[in-house]
TIMI-2910 file (N, C-alpha, C, CB; in pm, 1 decimal, decimal comma, always signed):
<rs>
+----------+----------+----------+----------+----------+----------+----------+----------+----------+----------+----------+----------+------+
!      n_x !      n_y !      n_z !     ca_x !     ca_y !     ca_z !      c_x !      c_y !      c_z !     cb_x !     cb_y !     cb_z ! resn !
+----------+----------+----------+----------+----------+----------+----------+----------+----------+----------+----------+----------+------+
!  +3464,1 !  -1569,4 !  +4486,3 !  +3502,2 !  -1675,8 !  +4395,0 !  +3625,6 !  -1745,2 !  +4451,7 !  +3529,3 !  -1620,4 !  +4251,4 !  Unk !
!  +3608,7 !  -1875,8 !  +4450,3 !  +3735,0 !  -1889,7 !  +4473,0 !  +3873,7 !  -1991,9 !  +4375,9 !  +3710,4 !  -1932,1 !  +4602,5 !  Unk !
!  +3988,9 !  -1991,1 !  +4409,3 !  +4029,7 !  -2068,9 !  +4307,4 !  +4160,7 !  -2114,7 !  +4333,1 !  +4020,9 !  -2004,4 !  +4187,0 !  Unk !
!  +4182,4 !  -2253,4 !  +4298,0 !  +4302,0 !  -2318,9 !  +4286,5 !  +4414,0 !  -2244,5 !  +4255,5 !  +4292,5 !  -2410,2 !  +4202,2 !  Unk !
!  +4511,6 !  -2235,5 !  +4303,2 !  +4640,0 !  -2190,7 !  +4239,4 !  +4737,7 !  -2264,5 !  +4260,4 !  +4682,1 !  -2073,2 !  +4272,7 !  Unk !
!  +4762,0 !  -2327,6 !  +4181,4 !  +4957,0 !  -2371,7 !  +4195,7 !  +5060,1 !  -2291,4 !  +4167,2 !  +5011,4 !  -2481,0 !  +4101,4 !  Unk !
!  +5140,8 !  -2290,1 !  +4279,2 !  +5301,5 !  -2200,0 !  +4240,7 !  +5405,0 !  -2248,9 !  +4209,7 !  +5364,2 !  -2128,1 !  +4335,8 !  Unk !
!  +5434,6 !  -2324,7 !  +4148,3 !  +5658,3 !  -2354,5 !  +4131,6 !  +5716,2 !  -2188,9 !  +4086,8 !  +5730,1 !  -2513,7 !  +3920,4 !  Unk !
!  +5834,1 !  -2250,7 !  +4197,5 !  +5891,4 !  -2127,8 !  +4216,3 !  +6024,1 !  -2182,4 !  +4115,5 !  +5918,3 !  -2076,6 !  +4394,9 !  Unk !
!  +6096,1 !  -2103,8 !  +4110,0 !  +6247,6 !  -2114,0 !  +4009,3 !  +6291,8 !  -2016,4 !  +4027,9 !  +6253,6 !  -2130,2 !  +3853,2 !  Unk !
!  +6395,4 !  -1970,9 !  +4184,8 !  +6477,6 !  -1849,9 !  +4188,3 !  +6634,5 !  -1890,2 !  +4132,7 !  +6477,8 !  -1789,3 !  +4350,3 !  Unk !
!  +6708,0 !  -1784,2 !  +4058,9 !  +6788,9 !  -1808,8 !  +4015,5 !  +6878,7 !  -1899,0 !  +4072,8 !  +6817,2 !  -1724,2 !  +3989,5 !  Unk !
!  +6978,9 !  -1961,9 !  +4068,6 !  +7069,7 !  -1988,7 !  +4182,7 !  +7157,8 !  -1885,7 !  +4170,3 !  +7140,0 !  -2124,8 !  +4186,0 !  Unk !
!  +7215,7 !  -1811,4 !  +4084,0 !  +7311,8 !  -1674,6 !  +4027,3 !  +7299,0 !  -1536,6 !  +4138,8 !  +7238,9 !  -1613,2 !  +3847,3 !  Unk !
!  +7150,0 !  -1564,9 !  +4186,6 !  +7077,9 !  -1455,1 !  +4238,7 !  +7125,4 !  -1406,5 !  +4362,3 !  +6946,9 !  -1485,3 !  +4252,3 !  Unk !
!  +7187,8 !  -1272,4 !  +4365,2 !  +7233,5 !  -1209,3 !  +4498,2 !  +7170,4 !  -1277,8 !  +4624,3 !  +7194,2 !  -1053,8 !  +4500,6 !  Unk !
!  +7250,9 !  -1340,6 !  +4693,4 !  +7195,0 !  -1405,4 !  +4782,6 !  +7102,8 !  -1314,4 !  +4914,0 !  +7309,9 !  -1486,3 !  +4826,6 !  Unk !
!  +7185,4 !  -1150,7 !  +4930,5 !  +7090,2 !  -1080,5 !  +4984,4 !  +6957,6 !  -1039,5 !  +4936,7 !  +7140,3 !   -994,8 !  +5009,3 !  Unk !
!  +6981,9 !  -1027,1 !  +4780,6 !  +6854,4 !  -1009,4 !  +4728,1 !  +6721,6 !  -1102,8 !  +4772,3 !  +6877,8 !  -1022,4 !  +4591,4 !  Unk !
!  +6810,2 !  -1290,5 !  +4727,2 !  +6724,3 !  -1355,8 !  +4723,5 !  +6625,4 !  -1355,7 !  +4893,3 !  +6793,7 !  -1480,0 !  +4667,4 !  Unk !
!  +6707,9 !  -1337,3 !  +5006,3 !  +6705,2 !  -1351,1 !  +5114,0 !  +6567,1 !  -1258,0 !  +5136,3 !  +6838,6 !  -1322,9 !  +5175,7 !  Unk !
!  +6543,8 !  -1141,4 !  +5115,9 !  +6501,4 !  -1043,3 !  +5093,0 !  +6307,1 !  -1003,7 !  +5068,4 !  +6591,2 !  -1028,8 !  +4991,9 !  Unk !
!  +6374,4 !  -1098,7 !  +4925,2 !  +6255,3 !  -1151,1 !  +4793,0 !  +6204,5 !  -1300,0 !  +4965,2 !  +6382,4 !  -1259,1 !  +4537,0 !  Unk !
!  +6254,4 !  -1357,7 !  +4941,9 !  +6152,0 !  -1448,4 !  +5029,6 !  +6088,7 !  -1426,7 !  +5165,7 !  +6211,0 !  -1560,4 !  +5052,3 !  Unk !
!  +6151,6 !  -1336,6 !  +5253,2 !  +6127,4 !  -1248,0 !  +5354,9 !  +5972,0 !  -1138,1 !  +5349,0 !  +6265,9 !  -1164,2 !  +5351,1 !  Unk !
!  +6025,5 !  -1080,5 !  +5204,6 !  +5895,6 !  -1017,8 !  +5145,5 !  +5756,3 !  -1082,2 !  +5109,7 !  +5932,3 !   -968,3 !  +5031,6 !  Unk !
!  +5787,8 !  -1199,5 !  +5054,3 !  +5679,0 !  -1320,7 !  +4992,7 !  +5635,1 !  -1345,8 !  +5135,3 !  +5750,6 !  -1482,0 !  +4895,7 !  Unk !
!  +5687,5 !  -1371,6 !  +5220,8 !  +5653,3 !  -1447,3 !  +5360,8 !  +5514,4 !  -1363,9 !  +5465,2 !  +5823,1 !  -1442,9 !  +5461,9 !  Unk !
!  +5570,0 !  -1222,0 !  +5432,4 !  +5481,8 !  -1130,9 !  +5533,0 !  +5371,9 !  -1100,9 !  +5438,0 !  +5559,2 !   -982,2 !  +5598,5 !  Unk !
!  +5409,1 !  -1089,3 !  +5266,7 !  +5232,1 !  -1039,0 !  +5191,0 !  +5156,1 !  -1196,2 !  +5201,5 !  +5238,8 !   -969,8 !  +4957,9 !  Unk !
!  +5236,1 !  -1345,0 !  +5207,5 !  +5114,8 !  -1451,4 !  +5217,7 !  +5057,7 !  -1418,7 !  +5326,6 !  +5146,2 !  -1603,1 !  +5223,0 !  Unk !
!  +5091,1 !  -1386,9 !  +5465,3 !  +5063,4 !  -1396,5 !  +5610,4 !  +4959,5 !  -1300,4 !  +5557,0 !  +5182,1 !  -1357,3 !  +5743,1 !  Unk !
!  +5007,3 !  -1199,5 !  +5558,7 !  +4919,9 !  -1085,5 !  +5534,0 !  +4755,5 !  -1077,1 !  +5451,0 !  +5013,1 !  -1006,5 !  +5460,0 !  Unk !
!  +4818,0 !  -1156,6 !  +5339,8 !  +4659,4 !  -1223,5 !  +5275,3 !  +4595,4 !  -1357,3 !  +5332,0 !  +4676,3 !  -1265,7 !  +5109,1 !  Unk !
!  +4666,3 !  -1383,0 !  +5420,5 !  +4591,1 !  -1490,4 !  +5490,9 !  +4510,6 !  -1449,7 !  +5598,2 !  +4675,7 !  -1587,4 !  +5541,1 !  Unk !
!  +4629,6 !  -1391,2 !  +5670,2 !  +4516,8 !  -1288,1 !  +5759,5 !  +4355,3 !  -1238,3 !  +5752,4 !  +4570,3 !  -1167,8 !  +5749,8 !  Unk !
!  +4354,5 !  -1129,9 !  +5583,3 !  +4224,0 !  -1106,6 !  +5589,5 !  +4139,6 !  -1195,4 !  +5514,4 !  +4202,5 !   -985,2 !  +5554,7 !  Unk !
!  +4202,3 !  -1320,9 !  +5480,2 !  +4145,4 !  -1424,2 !  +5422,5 !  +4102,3 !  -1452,0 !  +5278,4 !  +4059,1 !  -1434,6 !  +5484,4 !  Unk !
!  +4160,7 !  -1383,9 !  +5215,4 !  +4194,2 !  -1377,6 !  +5083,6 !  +4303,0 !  -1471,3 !  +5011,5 !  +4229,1 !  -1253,8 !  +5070,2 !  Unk !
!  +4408,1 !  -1552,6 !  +5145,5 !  +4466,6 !  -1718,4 !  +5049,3 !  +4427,6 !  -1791,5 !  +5222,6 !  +4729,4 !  -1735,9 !  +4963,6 !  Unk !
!  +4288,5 !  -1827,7 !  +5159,3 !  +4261,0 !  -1938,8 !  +5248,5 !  +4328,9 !  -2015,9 !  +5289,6 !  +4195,3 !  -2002,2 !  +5220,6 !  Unk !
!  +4385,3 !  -2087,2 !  +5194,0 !  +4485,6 !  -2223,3 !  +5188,9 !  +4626,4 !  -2238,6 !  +5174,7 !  +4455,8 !  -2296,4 !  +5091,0 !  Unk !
!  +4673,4 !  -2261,8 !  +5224,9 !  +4836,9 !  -2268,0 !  +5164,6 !  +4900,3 !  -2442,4 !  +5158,9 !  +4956,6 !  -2160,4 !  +5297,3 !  Unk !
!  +4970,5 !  -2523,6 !  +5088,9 !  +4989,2 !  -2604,7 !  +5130,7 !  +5117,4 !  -2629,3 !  +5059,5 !  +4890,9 !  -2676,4 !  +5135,1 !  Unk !
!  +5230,0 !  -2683,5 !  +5103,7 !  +5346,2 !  -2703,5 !  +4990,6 !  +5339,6 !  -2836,1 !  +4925,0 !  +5495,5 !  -2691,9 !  +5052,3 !  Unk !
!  +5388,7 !  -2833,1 !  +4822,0 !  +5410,0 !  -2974,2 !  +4747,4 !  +5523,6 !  -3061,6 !  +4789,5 !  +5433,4 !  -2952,5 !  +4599,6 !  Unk !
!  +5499,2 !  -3188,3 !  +4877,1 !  +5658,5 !  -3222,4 !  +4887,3 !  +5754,9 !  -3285,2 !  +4774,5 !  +5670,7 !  -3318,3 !  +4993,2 !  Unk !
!  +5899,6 !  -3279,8 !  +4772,2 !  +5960,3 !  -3302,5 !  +4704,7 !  +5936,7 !  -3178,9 !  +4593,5 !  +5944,2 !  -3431,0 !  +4685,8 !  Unk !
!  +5887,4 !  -3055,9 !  +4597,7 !  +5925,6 !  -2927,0 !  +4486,4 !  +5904,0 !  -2810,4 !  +4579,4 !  +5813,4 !  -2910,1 !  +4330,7 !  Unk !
!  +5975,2 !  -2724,7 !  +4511,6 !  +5910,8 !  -2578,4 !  +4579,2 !  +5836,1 !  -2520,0 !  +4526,2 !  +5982,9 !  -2477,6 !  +4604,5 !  Unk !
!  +5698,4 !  -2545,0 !  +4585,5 !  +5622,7 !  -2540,4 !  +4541,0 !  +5478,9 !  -2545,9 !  +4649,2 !  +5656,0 !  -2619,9 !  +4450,9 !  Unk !
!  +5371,6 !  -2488,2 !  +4572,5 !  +5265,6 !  -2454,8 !  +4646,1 !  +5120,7 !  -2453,7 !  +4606,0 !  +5292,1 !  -2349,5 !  +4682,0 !  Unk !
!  +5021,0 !  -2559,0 !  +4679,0 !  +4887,0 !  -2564,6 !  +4634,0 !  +4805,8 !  -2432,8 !  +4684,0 !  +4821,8 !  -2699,4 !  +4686,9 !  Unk !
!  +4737,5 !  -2377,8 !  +4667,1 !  +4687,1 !  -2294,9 !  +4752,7 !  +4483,8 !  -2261,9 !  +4680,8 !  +4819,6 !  -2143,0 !  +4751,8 !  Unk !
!  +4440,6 !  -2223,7 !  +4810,6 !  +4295,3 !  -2138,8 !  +4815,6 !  +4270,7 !  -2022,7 !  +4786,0 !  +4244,1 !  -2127,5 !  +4920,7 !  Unk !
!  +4215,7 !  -1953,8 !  +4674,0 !  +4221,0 !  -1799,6 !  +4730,2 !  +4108,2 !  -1713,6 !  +4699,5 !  +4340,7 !  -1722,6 !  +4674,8 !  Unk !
!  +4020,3 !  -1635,4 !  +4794,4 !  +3874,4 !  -1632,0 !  +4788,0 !  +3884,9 !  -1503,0 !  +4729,6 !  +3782,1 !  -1649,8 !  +4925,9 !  Unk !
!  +3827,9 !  -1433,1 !  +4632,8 !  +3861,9 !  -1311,6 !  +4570,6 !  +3713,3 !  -1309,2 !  +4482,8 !  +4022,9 !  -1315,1 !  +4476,9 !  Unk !
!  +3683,1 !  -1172,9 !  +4487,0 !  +3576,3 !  -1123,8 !  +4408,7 !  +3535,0 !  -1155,5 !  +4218,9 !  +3606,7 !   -979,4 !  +4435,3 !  Unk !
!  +3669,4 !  -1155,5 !  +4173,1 !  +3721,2 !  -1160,8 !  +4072,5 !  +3812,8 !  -1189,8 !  +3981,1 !  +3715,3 !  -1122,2 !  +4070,7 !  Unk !
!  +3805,1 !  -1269,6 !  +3890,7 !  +3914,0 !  -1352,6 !  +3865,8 !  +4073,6 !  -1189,9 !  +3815,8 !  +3841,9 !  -1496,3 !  +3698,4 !  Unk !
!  +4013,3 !  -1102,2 !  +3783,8 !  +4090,2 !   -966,3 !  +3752,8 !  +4209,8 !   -892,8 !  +3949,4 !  +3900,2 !   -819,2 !  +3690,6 !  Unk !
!  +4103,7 !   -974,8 !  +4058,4 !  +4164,3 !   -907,3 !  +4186,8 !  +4272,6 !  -1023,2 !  +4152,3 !  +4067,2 !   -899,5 !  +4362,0 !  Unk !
!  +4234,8 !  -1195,7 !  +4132,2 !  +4335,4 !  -1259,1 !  +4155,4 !  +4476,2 !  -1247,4 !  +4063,5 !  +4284,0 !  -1374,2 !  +4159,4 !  Unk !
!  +4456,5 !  -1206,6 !  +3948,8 !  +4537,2 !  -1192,7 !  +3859,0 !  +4650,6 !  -1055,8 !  +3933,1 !  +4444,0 !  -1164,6 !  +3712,7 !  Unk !
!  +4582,7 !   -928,5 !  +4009,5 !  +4674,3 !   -864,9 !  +4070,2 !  +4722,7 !   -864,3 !  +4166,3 !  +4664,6 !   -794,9 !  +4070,4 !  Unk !
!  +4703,3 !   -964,3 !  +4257,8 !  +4743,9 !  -1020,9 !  +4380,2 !  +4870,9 !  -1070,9 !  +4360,9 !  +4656,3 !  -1121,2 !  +4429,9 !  Unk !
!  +4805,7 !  -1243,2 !  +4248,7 !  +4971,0 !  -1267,5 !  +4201,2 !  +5082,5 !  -1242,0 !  +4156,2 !  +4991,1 !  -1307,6 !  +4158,2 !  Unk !
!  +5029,0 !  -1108,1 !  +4043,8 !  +5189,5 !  -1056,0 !  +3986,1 !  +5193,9 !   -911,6 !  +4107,4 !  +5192,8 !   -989,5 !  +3754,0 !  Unk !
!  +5139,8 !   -930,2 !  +4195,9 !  +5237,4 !   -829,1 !  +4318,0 !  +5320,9 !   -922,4 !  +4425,4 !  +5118,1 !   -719,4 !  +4431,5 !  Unk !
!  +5313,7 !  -1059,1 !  +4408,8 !  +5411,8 !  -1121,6 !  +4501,2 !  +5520,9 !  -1111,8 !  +4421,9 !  +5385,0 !  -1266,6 !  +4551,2 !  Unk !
!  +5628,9 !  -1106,9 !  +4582,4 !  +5739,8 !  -1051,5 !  +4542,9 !  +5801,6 !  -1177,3 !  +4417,7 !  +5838,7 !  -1018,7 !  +4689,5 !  Unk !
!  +5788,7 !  -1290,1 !  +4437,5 !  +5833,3 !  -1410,2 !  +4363,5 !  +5794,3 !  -1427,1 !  +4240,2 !  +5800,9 !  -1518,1 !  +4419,8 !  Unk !
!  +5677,5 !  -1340,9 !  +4193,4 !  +5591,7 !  -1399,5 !  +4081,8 !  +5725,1 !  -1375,5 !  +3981,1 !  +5420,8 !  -1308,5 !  +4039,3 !  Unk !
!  +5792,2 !  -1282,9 !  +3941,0 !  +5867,9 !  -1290,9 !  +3856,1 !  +5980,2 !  -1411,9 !  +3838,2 !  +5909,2 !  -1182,4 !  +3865,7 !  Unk !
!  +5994,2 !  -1522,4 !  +3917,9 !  +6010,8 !  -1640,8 !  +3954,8 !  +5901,6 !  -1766,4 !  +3936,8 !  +6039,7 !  -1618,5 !  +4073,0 !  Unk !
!  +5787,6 !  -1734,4 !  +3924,4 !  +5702,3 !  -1873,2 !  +3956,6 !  +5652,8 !  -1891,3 !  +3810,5 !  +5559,0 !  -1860,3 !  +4084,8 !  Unk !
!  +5570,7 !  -2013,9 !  +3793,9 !  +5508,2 !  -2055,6 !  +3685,8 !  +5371,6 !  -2080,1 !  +3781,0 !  +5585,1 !  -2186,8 !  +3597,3 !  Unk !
!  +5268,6 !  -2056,0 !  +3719,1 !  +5148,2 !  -2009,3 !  +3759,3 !  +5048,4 !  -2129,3 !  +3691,6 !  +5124,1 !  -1846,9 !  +3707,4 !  Unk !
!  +4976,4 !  -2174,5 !  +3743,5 !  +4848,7 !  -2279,2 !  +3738,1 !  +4721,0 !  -2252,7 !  +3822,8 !  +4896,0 !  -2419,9 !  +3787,0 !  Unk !
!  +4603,4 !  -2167,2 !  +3769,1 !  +4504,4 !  -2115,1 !  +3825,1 !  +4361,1 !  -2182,3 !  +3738,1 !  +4530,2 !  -1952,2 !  +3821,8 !  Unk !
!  +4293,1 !  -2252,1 !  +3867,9 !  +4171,7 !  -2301,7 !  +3834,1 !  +4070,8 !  -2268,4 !  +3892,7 !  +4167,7 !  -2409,2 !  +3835,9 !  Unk !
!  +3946,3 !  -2195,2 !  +3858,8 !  +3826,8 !  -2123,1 !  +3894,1 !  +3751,3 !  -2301,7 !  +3971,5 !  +3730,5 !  -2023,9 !  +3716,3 !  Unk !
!  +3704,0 !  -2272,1 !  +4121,6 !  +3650,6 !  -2373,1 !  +4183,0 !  +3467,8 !  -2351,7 !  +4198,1 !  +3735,7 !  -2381,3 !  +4323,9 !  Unk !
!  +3421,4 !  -2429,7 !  +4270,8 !  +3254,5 !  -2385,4 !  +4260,5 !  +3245,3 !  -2494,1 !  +4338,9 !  +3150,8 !  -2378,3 !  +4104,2 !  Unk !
!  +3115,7 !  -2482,5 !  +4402,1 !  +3086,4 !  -2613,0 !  +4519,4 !  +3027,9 !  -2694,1 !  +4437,0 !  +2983,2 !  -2589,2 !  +4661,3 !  Unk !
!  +3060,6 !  -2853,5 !  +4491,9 !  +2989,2 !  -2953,3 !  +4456,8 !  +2889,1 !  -2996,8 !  +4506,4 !  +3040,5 !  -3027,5 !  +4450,2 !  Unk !
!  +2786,8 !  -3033,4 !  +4423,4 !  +2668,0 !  -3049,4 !  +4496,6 !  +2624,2 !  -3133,1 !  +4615,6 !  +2599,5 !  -3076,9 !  +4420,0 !  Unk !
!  +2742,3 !  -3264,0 !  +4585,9 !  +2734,9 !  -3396,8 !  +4693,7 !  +2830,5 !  -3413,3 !  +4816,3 !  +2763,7 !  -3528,7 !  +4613,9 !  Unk !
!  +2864,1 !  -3248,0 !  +4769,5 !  +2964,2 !  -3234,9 !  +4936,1 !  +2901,0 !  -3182,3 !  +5082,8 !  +3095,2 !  -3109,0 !  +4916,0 !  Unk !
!  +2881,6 !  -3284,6 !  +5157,0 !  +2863,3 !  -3220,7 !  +5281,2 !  +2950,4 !  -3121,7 !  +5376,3 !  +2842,1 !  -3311,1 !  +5343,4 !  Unk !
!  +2863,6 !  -3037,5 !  +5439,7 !  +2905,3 !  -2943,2 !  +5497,7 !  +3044,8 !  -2838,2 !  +5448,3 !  +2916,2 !  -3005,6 !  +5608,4 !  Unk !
!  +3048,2 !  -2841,6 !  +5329,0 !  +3137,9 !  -2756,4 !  +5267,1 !  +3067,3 !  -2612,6 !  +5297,7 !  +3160,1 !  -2795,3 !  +5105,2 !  Unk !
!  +3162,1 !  -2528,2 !  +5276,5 !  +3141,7 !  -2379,5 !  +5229,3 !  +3070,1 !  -2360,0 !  +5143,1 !  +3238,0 !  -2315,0 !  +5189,4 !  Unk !
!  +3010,9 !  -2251,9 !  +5148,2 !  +2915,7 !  -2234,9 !  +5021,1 !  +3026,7 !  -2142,1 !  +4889,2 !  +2745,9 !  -2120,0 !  +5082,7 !  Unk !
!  +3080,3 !  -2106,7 !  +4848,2 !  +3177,4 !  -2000,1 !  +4729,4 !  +3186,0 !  -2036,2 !  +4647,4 !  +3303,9 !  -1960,5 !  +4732,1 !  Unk !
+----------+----------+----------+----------+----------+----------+----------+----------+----------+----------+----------+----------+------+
</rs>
């Protein structure tokens, strides 16, 4: 299945700066990492926010739900998730 996700992030500014340093260091190697086995297809940032469009191919809308609250940031982001499906009049798309 796959599905839209938008991320805005909102880290404190208050926030231990080693911490924060840390927290994004961490976020950096689990996206790579799920990109790798291809589970966030897509990544793309929004310009002008911090912020992020993304792909993410998952069995179940229950795997995607635990994917996201294990990034290190989620306790930071506001979350926008839309279930996708192919269109019929698209050429040469993917089939998911």
């Amino acid at each position: 299945m796959l599905f839209h996700v938008r991320m805005d992030v909102d880290i404190p500014r208050d926030l231990d700066r080693t911490e924060a340093e840390k927290l994004l260091a961490d976020e950096k190697a689990k996206a790579q990492e799920l990109q790798r086995v291809g589970t966030w297809r897509h990544l793309w940032r929004i310009v002008g926010h911090y912020a992020n469009i993304s792909v993410f191919d998952v069995e179940t809308p229950a795997q995607l739900h635990h994917i996201l609250t294990s990034l290190p940031l989620f306790p930071f982001m506001k979350i926008t998730v839309t279930p996708l499906c192919q269109q019929p009049s698209s050429i040469g798309a993917e089939e998911g």
